[in-house]
N, C-alpha and C positions, 0 to 999 in steps of 0.2 A: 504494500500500500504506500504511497505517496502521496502526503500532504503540499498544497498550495505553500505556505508559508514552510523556510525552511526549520526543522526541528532543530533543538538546542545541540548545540555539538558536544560531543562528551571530554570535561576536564580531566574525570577521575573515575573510580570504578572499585567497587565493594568484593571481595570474594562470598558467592552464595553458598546460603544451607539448603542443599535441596529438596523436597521434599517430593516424591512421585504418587501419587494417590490413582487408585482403578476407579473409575465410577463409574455404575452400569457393566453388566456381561453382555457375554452372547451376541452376537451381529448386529452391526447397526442398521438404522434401514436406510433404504437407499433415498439420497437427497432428489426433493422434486425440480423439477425442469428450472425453476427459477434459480436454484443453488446451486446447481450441478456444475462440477469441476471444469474447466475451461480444456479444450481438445487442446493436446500437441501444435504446434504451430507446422506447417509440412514445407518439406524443404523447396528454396524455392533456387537451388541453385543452376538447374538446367534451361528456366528460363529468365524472362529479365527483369531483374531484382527494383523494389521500391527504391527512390531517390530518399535520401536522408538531407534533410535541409541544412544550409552551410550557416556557419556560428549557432548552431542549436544544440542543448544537451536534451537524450532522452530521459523522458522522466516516469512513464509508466507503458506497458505493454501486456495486450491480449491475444486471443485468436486472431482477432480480424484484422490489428495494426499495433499502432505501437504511439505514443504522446510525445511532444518537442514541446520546447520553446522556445523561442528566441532569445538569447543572451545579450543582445547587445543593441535590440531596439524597442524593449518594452518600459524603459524610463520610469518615472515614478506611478506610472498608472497600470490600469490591471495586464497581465501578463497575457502575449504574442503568443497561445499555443494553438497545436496544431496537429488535428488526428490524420499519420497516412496509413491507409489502408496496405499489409501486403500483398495483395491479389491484385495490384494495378487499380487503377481509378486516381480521381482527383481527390487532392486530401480535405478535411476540415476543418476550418477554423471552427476554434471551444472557446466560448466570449465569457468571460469572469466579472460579475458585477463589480463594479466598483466597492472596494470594503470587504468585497467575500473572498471565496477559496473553494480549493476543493483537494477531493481526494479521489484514489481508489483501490483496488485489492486485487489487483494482477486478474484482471477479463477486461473485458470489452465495456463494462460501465462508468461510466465517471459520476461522481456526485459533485453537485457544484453548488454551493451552500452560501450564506449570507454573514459567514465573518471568516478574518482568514484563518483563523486556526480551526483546525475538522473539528475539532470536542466544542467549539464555542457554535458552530452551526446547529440550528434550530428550524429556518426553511432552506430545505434542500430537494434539489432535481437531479431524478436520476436522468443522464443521456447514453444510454446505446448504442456505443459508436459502430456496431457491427451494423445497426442500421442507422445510417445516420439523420436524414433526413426526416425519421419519426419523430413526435413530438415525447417530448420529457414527460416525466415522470414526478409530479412534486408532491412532498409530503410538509406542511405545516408541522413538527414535533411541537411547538408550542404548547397544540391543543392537549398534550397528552402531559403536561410539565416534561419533557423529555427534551435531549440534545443528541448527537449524532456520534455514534462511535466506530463505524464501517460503513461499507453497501455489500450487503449477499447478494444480490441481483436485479434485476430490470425493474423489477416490482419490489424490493426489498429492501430495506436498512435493519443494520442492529442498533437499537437508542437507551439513551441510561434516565430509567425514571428516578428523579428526586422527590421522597417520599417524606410525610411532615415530620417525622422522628428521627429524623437524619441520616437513616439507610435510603441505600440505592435499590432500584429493581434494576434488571437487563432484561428487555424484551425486543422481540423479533417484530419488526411495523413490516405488515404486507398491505399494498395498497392495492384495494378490492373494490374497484366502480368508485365511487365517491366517497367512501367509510375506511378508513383504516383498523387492518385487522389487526390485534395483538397476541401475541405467545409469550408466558414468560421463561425464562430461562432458567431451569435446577439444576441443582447440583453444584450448586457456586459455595465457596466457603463463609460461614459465618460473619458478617459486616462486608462483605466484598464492597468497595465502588471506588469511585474515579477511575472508571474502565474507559480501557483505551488500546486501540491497536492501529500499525503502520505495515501488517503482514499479508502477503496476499490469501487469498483463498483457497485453501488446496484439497483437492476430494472431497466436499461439501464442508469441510469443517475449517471454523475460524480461530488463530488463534490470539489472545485479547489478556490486556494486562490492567492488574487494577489495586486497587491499595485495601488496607483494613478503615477500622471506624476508626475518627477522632483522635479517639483516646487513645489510638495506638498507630499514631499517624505513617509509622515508616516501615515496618512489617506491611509485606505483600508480598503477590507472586502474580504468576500464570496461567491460564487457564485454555486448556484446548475445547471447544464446544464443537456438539455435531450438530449442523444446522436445522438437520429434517426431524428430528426430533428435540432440539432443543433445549439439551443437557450436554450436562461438563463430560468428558470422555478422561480428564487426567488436567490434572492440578501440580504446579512444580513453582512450591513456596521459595522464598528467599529474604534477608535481611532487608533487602531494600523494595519498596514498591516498585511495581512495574510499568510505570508510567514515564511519561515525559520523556528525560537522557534514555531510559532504557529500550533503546530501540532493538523491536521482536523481529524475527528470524523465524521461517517456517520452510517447509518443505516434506515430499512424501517420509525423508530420512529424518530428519534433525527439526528439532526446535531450541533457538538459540536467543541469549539476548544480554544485554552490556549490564556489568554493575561497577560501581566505583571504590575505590580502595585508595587515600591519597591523590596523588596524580596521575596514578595507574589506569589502567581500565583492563577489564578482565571479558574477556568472551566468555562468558557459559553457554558449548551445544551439550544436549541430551540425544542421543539415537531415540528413535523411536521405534520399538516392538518389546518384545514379552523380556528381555534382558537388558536394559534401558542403560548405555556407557555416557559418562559425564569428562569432557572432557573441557581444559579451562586453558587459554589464551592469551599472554597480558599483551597488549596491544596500546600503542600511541594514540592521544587524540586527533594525530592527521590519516592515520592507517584506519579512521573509520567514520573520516567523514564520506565514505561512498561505501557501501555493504549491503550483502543481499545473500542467499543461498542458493545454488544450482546444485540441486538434489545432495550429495556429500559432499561438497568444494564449498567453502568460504570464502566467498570474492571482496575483498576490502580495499582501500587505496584511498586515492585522493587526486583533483583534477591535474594536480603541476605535478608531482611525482610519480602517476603514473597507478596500475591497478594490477592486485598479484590473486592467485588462488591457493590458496590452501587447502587440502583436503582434510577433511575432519576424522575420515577413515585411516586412512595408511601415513599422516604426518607430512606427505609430497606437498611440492609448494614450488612456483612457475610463474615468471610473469605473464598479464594478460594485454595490456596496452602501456605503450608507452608514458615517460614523464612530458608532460605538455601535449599530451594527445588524446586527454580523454576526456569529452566531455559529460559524460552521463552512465549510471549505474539502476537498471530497473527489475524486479524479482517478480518473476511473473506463477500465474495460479498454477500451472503445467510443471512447474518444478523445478523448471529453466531462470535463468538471468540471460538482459541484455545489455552490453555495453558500449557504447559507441564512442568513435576516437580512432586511432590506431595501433594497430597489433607492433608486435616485435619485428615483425618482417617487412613492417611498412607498410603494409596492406590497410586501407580505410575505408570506413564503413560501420553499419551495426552489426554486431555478430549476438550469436545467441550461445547462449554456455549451457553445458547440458552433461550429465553423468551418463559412460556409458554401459553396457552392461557389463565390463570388466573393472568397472571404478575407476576410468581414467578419465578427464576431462576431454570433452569435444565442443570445438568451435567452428560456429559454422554462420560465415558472413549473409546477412538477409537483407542486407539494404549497402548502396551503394553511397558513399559520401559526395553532395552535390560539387563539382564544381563552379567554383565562386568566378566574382572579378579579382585575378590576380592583385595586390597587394602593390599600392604603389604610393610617391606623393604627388598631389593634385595640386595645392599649393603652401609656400611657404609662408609663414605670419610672423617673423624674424625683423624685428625695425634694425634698420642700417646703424640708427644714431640712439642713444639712450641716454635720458638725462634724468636721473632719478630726483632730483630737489623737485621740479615740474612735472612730473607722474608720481608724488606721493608717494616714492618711494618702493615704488613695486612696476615691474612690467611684464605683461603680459606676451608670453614667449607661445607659439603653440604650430600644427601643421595639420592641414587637410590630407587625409590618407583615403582612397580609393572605397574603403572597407572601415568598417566599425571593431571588426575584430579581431583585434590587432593589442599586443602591449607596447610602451617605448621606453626607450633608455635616454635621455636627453643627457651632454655632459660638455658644461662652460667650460673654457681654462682661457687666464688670462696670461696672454700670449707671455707677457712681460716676467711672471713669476712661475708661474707654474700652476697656480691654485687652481681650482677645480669647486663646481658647484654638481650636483649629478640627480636627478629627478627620475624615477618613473614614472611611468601613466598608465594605468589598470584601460581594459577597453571602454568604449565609448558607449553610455547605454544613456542617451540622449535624442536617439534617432538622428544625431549625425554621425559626420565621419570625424570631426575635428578636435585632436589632442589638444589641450593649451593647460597651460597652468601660470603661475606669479611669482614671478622671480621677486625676491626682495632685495637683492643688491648682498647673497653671501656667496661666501668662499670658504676653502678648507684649506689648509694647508696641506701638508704630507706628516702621517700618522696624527692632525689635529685632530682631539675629539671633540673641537668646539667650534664654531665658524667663526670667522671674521668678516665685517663691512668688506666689500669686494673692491680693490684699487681701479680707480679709473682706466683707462685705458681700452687696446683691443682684447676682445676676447672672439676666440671659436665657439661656433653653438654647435656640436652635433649632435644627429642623432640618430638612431637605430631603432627599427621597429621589424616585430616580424608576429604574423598572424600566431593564436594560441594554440593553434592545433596541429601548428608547427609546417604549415604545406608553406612551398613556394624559398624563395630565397629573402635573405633578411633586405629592407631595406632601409637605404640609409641618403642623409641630404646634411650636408655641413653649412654654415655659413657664417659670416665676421659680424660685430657690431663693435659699436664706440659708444662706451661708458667713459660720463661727464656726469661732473655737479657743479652747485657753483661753490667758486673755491673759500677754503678756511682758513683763514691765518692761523690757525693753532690745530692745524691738521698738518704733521709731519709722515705719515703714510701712504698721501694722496689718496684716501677713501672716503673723504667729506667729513670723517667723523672728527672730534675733537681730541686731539692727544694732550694727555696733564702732566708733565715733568713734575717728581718730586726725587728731592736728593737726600738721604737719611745721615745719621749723628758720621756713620764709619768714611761717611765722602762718595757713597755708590747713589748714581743716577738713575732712576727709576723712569719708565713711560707706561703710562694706563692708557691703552687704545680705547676709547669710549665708543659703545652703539654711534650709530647712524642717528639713530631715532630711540627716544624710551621703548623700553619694555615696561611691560605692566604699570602703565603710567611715571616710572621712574627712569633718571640717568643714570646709566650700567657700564660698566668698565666689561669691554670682551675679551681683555686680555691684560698681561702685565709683561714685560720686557724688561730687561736689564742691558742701560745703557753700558753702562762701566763706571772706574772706581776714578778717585783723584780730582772728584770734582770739588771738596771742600776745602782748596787752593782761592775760591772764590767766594767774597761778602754777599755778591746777591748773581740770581740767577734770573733771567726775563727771556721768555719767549713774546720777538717783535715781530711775528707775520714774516711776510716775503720783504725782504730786503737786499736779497742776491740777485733779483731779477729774475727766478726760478718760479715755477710754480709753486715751490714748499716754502713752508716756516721755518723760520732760521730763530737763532736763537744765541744772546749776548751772555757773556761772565763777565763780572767786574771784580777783578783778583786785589789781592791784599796791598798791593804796589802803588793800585790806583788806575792799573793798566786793564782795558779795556777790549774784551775778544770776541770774535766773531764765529759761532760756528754756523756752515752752510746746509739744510736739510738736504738730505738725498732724496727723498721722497718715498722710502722703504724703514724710515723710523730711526738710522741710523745719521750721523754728521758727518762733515768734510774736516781734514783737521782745523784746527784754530788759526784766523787769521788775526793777525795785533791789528783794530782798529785804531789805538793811540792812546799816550797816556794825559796825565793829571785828572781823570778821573776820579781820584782819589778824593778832589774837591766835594762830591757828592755824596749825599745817605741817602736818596732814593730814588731809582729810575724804574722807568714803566713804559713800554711802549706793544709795538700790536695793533695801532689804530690809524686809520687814515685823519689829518688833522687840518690839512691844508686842502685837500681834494685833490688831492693829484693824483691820486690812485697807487702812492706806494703808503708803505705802512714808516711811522715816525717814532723817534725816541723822546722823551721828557726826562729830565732828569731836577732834583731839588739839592740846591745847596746846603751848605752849614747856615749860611746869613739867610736861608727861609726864601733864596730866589728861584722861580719856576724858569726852566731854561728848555726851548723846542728845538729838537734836532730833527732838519728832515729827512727824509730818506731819500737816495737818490737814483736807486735800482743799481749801482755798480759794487758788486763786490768786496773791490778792493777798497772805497772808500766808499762804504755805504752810507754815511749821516753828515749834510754840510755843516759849515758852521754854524756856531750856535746863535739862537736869537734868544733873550729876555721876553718872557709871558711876564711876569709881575711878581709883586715880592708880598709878604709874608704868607708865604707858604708852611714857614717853620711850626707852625701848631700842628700842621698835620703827620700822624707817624706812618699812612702808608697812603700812597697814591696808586691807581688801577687806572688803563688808559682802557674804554671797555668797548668802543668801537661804540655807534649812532646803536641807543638803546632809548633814546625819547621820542624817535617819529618823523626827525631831520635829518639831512644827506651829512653831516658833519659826523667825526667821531667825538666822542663824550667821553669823560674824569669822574670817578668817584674819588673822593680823599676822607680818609676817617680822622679825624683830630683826638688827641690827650684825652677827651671825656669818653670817646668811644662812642659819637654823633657823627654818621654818614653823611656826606655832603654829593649834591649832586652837579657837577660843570657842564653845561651844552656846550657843545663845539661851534663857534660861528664860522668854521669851513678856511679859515682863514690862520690857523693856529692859534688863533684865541679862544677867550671862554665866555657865557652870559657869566652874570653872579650867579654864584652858588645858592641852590633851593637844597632846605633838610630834608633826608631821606630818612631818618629817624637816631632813634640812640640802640645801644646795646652793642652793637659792632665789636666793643673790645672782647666781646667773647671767643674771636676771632683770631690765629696770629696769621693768616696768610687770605690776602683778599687775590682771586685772580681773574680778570678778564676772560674766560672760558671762548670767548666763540662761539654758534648758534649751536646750542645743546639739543634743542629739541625740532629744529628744521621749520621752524615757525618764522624764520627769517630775520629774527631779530639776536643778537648776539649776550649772552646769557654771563653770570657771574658766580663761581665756585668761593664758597668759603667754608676754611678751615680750618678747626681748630680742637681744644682738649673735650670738648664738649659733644662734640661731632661735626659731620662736613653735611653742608647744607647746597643746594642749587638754589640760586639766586635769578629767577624768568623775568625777561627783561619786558616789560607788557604794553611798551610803545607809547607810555603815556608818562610826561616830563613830571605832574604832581603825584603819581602813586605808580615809583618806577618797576619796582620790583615784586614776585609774590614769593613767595618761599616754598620750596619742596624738600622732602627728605629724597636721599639717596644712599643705596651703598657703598659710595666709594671711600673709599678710605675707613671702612668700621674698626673700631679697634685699636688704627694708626694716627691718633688726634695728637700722640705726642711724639709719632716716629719720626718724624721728617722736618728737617730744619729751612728748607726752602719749598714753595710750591710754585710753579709758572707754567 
């Protein structure tokens, strides 16, 4: 039997206590025309065989055909199946209400019910596919308090009455003109209910699993029923109810069925006759996501790995189709399984598995596997240029392929380093053809377990696709783009994101590559580097933007001498050695730079004297002598103990000063574009909680240039809100937890 929605897959599995009980002697009788066991299916190999539709797994089969579905074009609405007859004819389409499902029990009936899980249906239709164009068969269980637990046949369901004392009945609904007939079912054990089975129908008899009372919620078992007379034939108890994970196994030999143990999962079959052998299995939960019985053979596997047989008799065991060639596993009332996909030898198609009369396995193809439209790309959807600041941070990468059925491997590498981004993409069940998915601008390194913001530059997009059932040749389509953002003075990796120089007591230089963008609402450091040591040669450290004329951030030391150094970014995190900008330096206790002041589009130094005078150094993009002479901004600057140059954070083209004074009152400077300043507006007090204020650069891609502060208390981001009277709003962040008193410089 096969349910519409798929059953739970099994995590774990119980060893059972079995219990075999005889109930009833002597002959059974024989089941009438409506239960009666489904004929052999007859071979059809000498003339020409049914077409098996392409991207579809089989999901159920009878006498007359066999059920599909489409995989890859029935999207979020009800399910593309599809009855083909073996004897030749046109197939059927079997239309699934919206909301419902169905099942069946290996014949030619399908019940097609009104929720998707079988036990939760209440109106159900039987349809006949051996005839198909008759009209259904509906049975309202409502009327009876009753829900749906199999179909016995064209005219038949088995249904679980819920009775007011909180036991179950099992009765047989035969629908008779306009009245539904009922039978009930003995021989069931004491409390039986939440009956349920997934097993086909085999010689009239059904077999159906179901739990105890209440009270004893997980004791349960088994139950073989004869349908024409409608009592228990044998009962086979176990620790665990037989519902739900425990999916049942039937066949003229064996009755089988999963219990859990841990992570295990355990097969239990029983033989079936007068010396009844118990044999048990441990088995994986991917070894059973497909399982069915072909009279003593135990067929289990799974779609990507491929499907084996084990025989339950003699211990033999063989594959049956290949890893990625199988789409579908169906146990039919005749005693057979069908499984479609491809065999070991290549050979595809459905085949039917079947015991012979020496207990060997036989396989014998019944349906032809349709050929498709070859597997190709139709078009690329790859932009040439990428600019992640103006797409929000994400692009949308993706390719129109010939076929829906199809998986892909997509893998960035940025030409320049190496790094590598790598996607796959599961098939398309959309009812198109078109892979895509959303780059967010990462990278991996080599053995990284963590990604990084991805460096601007060229990258290769390739990619590789190849149908899942493994026909035809893989194919593949490469192509370039150009990742751009716009640039960050305090971005030394060239990945738009913000890098934070901190140097600790021993003299070692630290960089914390920060996200692109927050995570979970916060600023995230995605990495930590270690510059090198020797850096405590110097009073203060300031990272000043591009001043090499380079696209990266360069970055000043002002050493003990008074002399004044220049390192150049490389744009991979590391520096060029030190160039001697020039001395008497020493004149100064605080410089700050990183901001455009004048407008000229390079970044500029500030520095404050002993005598309290503010002095602007511009930048003038040459290397060698990156800052001209100095000009006088204006004097008493001396109350302040730290200046931040923070780059236009009020809503004007200028860059803008914060300086915190002696009481530890933030002060706010507009830039009028020109190297000067408006007067200063208070940004508030408390600031001395603070020892290291730094200009960060746009933390959060909001376009505005953000300010880190840190100190024994913890490091806070500082969002810069584009408004001159309430500059700032405050966030917590991770960075630096822990380290409020590690580090004797931040920049």
């Amino acid at each position: 039997m096969r349910f519409r929605t798929t059953r739970p897959r099994l995590a774990s599995a119980v060893t059972a206590v079995l219990t075999v009980t005889a109930l009833g002697a002597g002959s059974l009788a024989t089941a009438p025309a409506a239960f009666a066991a489904p004929a052999a299916q007859e071979a059809t190999e000498t003339g020409a065989l049914p077409v098996f539709p392409t991207g579809a797994e089989v999901l159920a089969t009878g006498p007359s055909g066999f059920l599909t579905q489409d995989r890859f074009t029935s999207g979020a609405g009800a399910p593309t199946l599809l009855w083909t007859p073996y004897g030749g004819g046109t197939p059927t389409p079997v239309t699934v209400p919206a909301g419902g499902g169905w099942a069946s029990a290996g014949g030619d009936v399908l019940a097609i019910g009104d929720a998707p899980s079988a036990r939760d249906m209440r109106v159900v239709t039987l349809r006949n596919m051996a005839a198909p164009a008759a009209p259904g068969v509906t049975f309202d269980l409502s009327s009876l308090n009753a829900s749906y637990v199999t179909v016995l046949g064209p005219t038949s369901v088995l249904a679980q009455v819920r009775k007011g004392d909180g036991e179950a009945e099992l009765l047989v609904v035969t629908r008779n003109g306009a009245a539904l007939d009922t039978r009930p079912v003995t021989g069931l054990p004491a409390h039986a209910q939440h009956f349920w089975s997934d097993a086909p129908i085999v010689n009239g008899q059904v077999f159906v699993g179901h739990m105890a009372s209440k009270s004893d919620p997980v004791a349960g078992g088994r139950s073989v029923i004869d349908i024409a007379s409608g009592s228990v034939v044998l009962t086979y108890g176990a620790d665990e109810g037989g519902i739900d994970f425990s999916h049942l196994l039937f066949s003229e030999s064996y009755v089988g069925w999963y219990e859990r143990e841990g992570t295990a999962i355990t097969l239990t079959a029983v033989s079936r006759g007068q010396n009844p052998e118990r044999t048990e299995k441990t088995l994986s939960s991917a070894q059973t996501d497909l399982t069915a019985l072909a009279g003593d053979w135990l067929v289990h596997g799974n779609p990507w790995a491929g499907v084996r047989a084990y025989s339950l008799s003699s211990g033999d065991s063989r594959p049956v189709s290949n890893a990625s060639g199988t789409t579908g596993l169906a146990a039919a009332g005749d005693g057979t399984a069908v499984v479609s996909g491809e065999r070991p030898d290549g050979t595809r198609g459905l085949f039917r598995l079947a015991t012979a009369d020496d207990g060997d396995l036989t396989v014998t193809k019944i349906a032809d596997m349709e050929v498709g439209v070859p597997l190709a790309v139709v078009r690329s959807h790859v932009p040439a240029t990428v600019n992640l600041d103006k797409s929000g941070g994400k692009v949308a990468l993706g390719w129109t392929l010939s076929r829906p059925d199809a998986t892909m491997d997509v893998t960035l590498t940025h030409i320049a380093t190496g790094k590598v981004f790598r996607q796959y993409l599961a098939p398309v069940t959309d009812g198109t053809s078109r892979f895509s998915f959303d780059w967010a601008g990462e990278v991996f390194g080599p053995n990284a377990p963590y990604s990084d913001d991805a460096p601007n530059g060229a990258y290769t997009v390739a990619m590789e696709a190849r149908q899942v059932d493994a026909i035809g040749e893989t194919v593949r389509d490469t192509r370039r783009t150009e990742l751009s953002r716009t640039p960050n003075p305090h971005d030394f990796t060239d990945n738009g994101s913000t890098d934070v120089l901190a140097r600790d007591a021993a003299g070692v230089l630290w960089r914390d590559d920060l996200r692109d963008r927050p995570l979970d609402g916060q600023v995230k450091a995605a990495q930590r580097s270690r510059i090198g040591a020797g850096w405590n040669t110097y009073k203060q450290i300031e990272a000043v933007g591009n001043t090499g004329g380079a696209a990266h951030g360069d970055l000043v030391g002002l050493d003990g001498s008074g002399v004044l150094w220049s390192y150049l970014g490389k744009g991979d995190g590391t520096f060029t050695s030190r160039v001697r900008v020039g001395g008497g330096w020493g004149a100064y206790n605080k410089i700050t730079g990183g901001s455009d002041l004048n407008g000229d589009g390079r970044s500029d130094l500030l520095a404050t004297d002993t005598a309290g005078v503010l002095w602007l150094y511009k930048g003038t993009g040459n290397w060698s002598a990156p800052f001209a002479s100095r000009v006088r901004v204006g004097t008493g600057w001396g109350t302040y103990n730290q200046i931040t140059a923070t780059g236009n954070i009020a809503g004007a083209s200028a860059g803008d000063l914060v300086a915190r004074d002696k009481d530890g009152v933030l002060w706010l400077y507009l830039g009028k574009g020109d190297g000067t300043f408006a007067p200063r507006i208070r940004v508030g007090g408390g600031w001395n909680a603070f020892s290291q204020l730094v200009g960060a650069g746009d933390l959060d891609n909001d376009g505005r240039p953000d300010l880190i502060a840190y100190g024994a208390g913890g490091t806070y981001v500082y969002r810069s809100t584009g408004s001159w009277s309430s500059a700032f709003t405050r966030q917590t962040t991770p960075l630096y937890t822990g380290e409020g008193t590690k580090f004797t410089n931040i920049a």
